[in-house]
C-alpha positions as CSV (number, residue, x, y, z in Angstrom):
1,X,0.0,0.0,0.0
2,X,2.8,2.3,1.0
3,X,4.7,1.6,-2.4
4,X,1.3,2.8,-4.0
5,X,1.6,6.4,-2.7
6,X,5.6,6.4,-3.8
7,X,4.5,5.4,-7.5
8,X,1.8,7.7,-8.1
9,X,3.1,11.0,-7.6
10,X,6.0,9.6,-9.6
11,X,4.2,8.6,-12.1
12,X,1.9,11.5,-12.7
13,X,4.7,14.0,-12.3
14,X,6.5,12.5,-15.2
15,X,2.9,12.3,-17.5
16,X,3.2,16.0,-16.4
17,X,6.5,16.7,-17.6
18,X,6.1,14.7,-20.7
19,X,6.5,17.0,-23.7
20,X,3.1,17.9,-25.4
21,X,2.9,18.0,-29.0
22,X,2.6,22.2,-30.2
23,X,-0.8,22.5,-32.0
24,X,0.4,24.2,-35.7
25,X,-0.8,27.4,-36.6
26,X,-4.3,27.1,-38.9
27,X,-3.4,28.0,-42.6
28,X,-5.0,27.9,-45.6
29,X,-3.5,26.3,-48.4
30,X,-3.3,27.4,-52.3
31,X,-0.4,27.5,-55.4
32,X,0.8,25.1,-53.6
33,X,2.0,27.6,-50.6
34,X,0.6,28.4,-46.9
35,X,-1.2,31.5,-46.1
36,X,-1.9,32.5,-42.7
37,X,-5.1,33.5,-40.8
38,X,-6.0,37.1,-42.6
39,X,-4.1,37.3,-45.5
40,X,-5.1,37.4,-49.3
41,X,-4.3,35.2,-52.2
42,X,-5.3,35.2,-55.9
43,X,-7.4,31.8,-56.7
44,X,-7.4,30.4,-59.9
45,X,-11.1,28.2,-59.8
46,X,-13.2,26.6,-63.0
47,X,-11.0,28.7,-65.6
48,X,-11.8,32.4,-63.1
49,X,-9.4,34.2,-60.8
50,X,-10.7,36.3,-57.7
51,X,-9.1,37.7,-54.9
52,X,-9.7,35.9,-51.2
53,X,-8.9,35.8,-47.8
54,X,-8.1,33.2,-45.6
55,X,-10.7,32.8,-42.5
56,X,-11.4,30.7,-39.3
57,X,-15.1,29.0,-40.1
58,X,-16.3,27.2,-37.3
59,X,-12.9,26.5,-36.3
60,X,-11.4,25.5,-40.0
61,X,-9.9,27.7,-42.1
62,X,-11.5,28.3,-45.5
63,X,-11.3,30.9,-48.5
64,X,-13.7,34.2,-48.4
65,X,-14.0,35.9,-51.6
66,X,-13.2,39.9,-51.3
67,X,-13.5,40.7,-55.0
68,X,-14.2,39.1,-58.4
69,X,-11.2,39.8,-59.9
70,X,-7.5,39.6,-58.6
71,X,-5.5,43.7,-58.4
72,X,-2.4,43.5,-61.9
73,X,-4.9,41.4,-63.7
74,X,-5.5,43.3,-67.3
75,X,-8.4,41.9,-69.0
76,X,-7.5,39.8,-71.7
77,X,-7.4,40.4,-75.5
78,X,-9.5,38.5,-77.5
79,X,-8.2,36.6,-79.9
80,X,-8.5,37.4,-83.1
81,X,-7.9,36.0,-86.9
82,X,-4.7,37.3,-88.1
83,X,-3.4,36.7,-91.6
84,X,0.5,36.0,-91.7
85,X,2.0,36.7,-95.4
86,X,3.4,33.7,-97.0
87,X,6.7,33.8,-97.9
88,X,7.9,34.3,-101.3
89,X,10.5,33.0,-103.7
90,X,14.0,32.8,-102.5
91,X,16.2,34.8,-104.9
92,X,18.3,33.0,-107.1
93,X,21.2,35.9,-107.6
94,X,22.6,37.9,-105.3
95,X,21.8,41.4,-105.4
96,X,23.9,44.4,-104.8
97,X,23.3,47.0,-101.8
């Protein structure tokens, strides 16, 4: 009985002094990087890009859309049917300058 109440307070001061595993920072993932709590990231989704911030949802993080397109973007040209000239004959004598 006595060697009971040595062994306990051992024990639990070691569980105590056990080292505790750090809980990681949440972060939102995209372009393959990490983005903290609060800041912005362009997203590229279904063909579209918008701007977004990262955000704690019921404790997850997840993407909020701030605007519908991403700031640098220029819109882009559309294409268009060009006509290239074909190339002619090569000349057959040299010609002077």
């Amino acid at each position: 009985m006595a060697i009971r109440f040595l062994v306990w307070p051992v024990g639990l001061a070691l569980a105590l002094a056990a080292p505790t595993p750090l809980q990681a920072a949440p972060t939102c993932l995209a372009n393959g990087k990490s983005f903290n709590v609060g800041e912005t990231a362009c997203l590229t989704v279904a063909g579209g890009s918008h701007l977004a911030r990262c955000d704690m949802v019921l404790n997850n993080t997840s993407w909020t859309r701030i605007k519908d397109e991403c700031p640098g973007d220029a819109p882009k040209p559309h294409p268009t049917s060009t006509s290239t000239p074909t190339p002619g004959p090569a000349p057959t004598e040299p010609t002077e300058n």
